[in-house]
N, C-alpha and C positions, 0 to 999 in steps of 0.2 A: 361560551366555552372557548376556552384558548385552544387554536392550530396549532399542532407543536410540528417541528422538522424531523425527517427522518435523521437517520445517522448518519446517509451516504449524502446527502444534503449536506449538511455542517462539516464534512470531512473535505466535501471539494471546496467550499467557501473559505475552509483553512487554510487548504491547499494553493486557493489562487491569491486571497488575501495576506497572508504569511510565506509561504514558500517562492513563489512564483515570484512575489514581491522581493524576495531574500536575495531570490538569485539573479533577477534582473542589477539589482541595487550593485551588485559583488561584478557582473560582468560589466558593467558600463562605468565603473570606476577602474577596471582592469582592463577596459579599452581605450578610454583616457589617457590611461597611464604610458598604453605602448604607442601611441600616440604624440604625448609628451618626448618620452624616451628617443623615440625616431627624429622627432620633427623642430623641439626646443631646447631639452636638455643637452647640453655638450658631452659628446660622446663617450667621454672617461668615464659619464656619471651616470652614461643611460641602463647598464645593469643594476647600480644601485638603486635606480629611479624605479626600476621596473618588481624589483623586492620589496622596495617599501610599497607600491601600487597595490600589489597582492594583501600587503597586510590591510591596508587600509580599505580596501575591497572585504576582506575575512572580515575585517571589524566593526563598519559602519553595515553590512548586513547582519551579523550578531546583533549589533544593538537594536537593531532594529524589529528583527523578531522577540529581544529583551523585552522591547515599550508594547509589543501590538500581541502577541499570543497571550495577556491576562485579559486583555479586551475578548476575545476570541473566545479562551475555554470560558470564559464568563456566560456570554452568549449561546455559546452551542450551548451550554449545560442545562443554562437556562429554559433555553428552548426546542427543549427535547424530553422525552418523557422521562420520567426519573427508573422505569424499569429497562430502559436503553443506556442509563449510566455507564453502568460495567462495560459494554460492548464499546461502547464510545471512548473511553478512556483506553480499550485495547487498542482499540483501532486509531487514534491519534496519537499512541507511541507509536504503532507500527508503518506509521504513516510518516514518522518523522515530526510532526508537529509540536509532539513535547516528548520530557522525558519520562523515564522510570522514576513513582515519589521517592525512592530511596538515593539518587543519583544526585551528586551534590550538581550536575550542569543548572537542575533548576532552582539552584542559587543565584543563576544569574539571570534570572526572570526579573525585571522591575515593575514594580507593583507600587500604587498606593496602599496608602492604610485603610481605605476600604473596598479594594481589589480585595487586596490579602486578604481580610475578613471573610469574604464570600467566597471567595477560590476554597478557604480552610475547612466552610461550613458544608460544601460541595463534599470533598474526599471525605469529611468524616462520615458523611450520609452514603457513601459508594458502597462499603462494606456492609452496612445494613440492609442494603438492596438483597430481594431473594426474585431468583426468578424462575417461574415453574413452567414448564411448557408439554404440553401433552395433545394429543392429536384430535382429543375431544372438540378441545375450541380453536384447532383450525380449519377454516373457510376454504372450500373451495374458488377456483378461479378459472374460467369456463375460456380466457384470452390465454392460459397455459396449454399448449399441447402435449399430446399422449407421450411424447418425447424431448428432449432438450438435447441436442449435440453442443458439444464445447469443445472449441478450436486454443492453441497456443494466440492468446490478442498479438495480432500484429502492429496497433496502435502502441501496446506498452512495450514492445521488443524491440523497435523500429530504433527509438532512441539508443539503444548500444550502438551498432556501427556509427551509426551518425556521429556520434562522442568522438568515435577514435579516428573518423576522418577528419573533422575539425581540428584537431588537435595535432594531427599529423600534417595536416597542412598548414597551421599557423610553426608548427616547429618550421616547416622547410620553408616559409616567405622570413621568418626570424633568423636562418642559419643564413638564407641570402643578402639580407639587411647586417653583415656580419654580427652577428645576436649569439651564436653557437651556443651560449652556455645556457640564455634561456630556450633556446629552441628543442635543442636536447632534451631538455628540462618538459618542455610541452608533450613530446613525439612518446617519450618515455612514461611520461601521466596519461598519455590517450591510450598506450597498450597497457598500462598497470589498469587501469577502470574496466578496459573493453574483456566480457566473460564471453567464451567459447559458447556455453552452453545454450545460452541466451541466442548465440548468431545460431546456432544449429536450432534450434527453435524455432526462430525467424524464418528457417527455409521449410520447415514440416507443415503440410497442408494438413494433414491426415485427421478425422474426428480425433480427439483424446478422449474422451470421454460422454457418454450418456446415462442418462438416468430418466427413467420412463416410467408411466404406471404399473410396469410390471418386474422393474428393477434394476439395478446398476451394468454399467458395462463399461468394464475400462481397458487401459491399452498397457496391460501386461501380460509378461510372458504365462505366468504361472497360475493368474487369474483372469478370465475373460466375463465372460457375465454371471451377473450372483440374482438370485430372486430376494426378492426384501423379503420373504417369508424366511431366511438362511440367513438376514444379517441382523446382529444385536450390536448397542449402542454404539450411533454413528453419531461422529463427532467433526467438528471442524473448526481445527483451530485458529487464534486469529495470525497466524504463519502460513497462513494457506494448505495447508495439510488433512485430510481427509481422513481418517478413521477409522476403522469398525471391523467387528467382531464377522467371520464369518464362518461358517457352519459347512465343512465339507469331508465326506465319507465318514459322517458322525462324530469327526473331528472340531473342535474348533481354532482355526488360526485369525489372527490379528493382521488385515490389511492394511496400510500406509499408504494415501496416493497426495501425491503432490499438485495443488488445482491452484495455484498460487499466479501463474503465468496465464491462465485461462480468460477468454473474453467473457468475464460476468461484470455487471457494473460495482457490484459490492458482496460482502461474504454473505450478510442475510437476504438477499436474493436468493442466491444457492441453496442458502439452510428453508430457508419458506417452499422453495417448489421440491426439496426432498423431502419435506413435510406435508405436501398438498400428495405427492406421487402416494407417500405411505401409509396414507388416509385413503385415497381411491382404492389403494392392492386391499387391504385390510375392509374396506366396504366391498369391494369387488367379492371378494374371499367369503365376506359373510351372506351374500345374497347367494353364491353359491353353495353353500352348505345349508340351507334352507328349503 
């Protein structure tokens, strides 16, 4: 019987083999180039030198996720269970890996002719996918605890400043190399990327959020903790976005929580141990009414 890979497996393997590769490729022809521009090009010509660098940095990593992401969704698809399709295809748009199939970008995927063939046979089979999921046939898992806290990942937020310090320092070593127009040009893309929210994130110790065998607890004003007896269809979409119906003063309102920034390693992690939690409250619940 074939080992198939999980989702969050094929996801990082895209990630380092496509991405990582993209952008290593884009920075060390764009280091090259300033480089060049300092050290060989005659100075009249080192801002023009320095705009072509960048294209041709944009360009030859384009192509190069062009040639290697049909190898890739070929493989993950392959190698992954066919009721994970859907999930996988959300998550390596949301990942950046590819596009949306309505988006003419993935026009500029190059494929053989029997690439194309099996990438074709792939999507038409996505849709036909149905997947049913109920609490009946999910497994307990005795390495979960009665509780799960989730922190803001400081592994994934850590890269903003970082971004805008780089970038702020190569402007000011470019404005002294008199560069000014590129350096400007850097100082000004290192504040345009760097988000507020993200650094304020970065400084919050505080749990955000739990979910335990006897219910959620999150870090809003207006809702603190709900008993999974009180909440109806909890969702989580692949935006990071959290869900569900909740039941208070025999009202029902619709909560929304944001777990997108959260230290989990993948979104069905999350969804399996609020799965495993709603299986314990609901056994829990029927031992006691017995």
């Amino acid at each position: 019987m074939k080992e198939f890979k999980t989702i969050g497996y094929v996801i990082r393997k895209g990630q380092i083999y496509v991405n990582v590769s993209v952008t290593l490729i884009m920075i060390v022809i764009w280091f090259l180039t300033m480089y060049l521009s300092n050290r060989v090009v005659p100075e009249r010509y080192s801002t023009e030198t320095m705009f072509i660098g960048l294209a041709c940095g944009f360009i030859s990593g384009w192509l190069f996720w062009s040639f290697s992401i049909p190898k890739w969704r070929i493989w993950a698809f392959q190698n992954t269970k066919k009721t994970d399709w859907q999930e996988l295809q959300i998550r390596a748009i949301n990942e950046k890996l590819i596009w949306k199939k309505d988006s003419i970008l993935n026009k500029t995927e190059i494929r053989t002719k029997i690439q194309n063939e099996k990438i074709q046979m792939i999507e038409e089979e996505i849709p036909n996918i149905r997947i049913e999921t109920t609490l009946i046939n999910i497994e307990d898992d005795i390495t979960i605890p009665s509780k799960t806290h989730y922190y803001y990942a400081k592994s994934e937020l850590i890269l903003n400043p970082i971004l805008l310090i780089v970038f702020i320092l190569l402007g000011i070593y470019l404005i002294s190399e008199q560069r000014e127009v590129i350096g400007i040009i850097g100082i000004l893309f290192g504040i345009y990327v760097f988000k507020i929210k993200l650094f304020k994130d970065l400084l919050n110790p505080q749990i955000q959020m739990t979910i335990s065998n006897d219910g959620i607890k999150v870090n809003l004003k207006n809702m603190d903790f709900v008993k999974w007896s009180d909440t109806e269809n909890i969702v989580l979409n692949s935006e990071g976005a959290l869900t569900l119906d909740v039941w208070k003063n025999d009202e029902l309102f619709k909560m929304t929580y944001d777990v997108g920034s959260f230290g989990m390693k993948n979104r069905e992690d999350m969804i399996r141990k609020i799965n495993i939690y709603l299986k314990r409250n609901q056994e829990n619940t029927e031992t006691n009414t017995i």
